[in-house]
Short mmCIF file of the C-alpha atoms (twelve columns), coordinates in Angstrom:
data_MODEL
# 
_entry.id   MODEL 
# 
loop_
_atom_site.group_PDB 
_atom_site.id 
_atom_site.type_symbol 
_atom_site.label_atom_id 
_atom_site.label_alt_id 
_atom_site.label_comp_id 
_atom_site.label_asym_id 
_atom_site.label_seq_id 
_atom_site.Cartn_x 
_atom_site.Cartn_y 
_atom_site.Cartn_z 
_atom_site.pdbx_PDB_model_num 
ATOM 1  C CA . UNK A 1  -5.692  -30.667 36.354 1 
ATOM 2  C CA . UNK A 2  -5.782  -27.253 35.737 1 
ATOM 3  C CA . UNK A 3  -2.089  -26.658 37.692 1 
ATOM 4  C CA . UNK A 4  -0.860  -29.125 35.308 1 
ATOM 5  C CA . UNK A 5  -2.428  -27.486 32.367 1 
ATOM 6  C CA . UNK A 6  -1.006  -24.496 32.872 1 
ATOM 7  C CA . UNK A 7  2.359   -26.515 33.220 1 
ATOM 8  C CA . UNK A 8  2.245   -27.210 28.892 1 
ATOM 9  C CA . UNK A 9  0.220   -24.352 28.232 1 
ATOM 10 C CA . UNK A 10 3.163   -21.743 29.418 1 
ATOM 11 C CA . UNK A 11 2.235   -18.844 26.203 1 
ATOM 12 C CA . UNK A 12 -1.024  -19.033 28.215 1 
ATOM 13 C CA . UNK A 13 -3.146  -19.769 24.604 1 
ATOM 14 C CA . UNK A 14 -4.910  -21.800 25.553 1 
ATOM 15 C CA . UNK A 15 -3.330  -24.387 23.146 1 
ATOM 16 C CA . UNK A 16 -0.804  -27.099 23.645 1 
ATOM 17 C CA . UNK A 17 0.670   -29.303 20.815 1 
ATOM 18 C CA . UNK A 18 -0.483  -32.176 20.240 1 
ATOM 19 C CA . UNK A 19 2.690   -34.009 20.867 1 
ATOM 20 C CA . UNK A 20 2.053   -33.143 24.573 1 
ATOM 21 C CA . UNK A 21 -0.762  -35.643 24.822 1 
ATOM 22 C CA . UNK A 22 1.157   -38.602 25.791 1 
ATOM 23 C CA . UNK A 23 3.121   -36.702 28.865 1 
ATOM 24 C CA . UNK A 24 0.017   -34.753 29.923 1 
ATOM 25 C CA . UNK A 25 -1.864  -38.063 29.985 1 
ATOM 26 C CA . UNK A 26 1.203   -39.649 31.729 1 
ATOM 27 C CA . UNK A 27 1.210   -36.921 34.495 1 
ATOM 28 C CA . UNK A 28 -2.314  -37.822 35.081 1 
ATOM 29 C CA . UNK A 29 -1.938  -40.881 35.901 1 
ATOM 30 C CA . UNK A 30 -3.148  -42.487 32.736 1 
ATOM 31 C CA . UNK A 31 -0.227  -44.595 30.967 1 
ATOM 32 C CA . UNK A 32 -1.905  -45.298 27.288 1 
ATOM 33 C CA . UNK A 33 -0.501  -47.152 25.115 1 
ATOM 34 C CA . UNK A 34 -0.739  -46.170 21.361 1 
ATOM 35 C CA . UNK A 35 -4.413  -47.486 19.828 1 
ATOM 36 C CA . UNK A 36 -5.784  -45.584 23.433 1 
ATOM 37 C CA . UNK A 37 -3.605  -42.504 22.710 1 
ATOM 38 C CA . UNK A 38 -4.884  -42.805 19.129 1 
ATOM 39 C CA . UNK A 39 -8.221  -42.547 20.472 1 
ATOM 40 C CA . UNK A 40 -8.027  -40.332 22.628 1 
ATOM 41 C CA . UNK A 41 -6.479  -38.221 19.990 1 
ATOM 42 C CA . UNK A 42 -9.233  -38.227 18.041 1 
ATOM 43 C CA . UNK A 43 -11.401 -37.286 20.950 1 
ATOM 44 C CA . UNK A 44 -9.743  -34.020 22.043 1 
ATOM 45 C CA . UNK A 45 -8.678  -33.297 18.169 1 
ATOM 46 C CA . UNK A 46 -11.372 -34.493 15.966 1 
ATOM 47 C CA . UNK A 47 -10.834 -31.650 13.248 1 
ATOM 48 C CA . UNK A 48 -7.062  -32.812 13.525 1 
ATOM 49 C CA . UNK A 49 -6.070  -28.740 14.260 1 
ATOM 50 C CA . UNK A 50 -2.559  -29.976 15.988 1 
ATOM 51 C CA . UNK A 51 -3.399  -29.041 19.418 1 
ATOM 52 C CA . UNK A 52 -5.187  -29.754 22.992 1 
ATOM 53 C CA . UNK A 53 -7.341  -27.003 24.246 1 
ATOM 54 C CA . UNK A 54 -8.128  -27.595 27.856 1 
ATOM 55 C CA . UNK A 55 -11.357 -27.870 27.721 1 
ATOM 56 C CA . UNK A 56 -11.688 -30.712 25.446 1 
ATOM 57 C CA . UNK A 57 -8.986  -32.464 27.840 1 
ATOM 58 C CA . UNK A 58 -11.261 -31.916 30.799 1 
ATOM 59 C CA . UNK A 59 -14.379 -33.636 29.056 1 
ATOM 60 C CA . UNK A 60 -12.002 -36.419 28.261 1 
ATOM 61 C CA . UNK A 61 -10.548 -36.960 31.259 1 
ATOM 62 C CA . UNK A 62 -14.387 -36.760 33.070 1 
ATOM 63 C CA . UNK A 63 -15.012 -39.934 30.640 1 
ATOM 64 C CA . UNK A 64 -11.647 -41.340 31.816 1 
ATOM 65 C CA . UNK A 65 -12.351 -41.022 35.508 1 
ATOM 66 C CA . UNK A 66 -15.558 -42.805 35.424 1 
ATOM 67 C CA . UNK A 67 -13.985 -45.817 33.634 1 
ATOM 68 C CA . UNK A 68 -11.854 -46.080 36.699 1 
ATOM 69 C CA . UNK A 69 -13.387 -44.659 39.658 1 
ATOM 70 C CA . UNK A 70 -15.519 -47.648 41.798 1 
ATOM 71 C CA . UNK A 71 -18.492 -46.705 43.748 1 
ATOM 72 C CA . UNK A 72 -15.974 -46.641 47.010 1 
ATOM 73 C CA . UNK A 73 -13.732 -44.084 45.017 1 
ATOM 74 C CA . UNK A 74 -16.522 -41.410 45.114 1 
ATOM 75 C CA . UNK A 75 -17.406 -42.482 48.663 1 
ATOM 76 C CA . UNK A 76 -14.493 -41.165 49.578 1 
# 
């Protein structure tokens, strides 16, 4: 995730647009449509600033994972 990060995050601030949320979420594997990009939106931006920072996209995409991994996922 990081690697990928650091694909948007090129100025190295930090800080990607918000407008990047759909591709980044795309690239990892996670196809939202709007009301779930709208929501996770709000989760990564709550103060509405305009932009990701990559920690707030790591917390979010920990809560993503678990909706999808299974029990045989983390086996292996």
């Amino acid at each position: 995730m990081k690697n990928l990060w650091n694909v948007f995050d090129r100025k190295k601030t930090d800080k990607v647009n918000i407008s990047e949320l759909k591709k980044i979420m795309r690239a990892l594997d996670f196809d939202l449509n709007e009301k779930e990009l709208a929501a996770v939106r709000k989760q990564i931006d709550p103060e509405n600033e305009g932009f990701i920072r990559f920690e707030g996209l790591r917390l979010v995409m920990e809560d993503k994972l678990k909706e999808v991994d299974t029990f045989e996922d983390f086996i292996e």
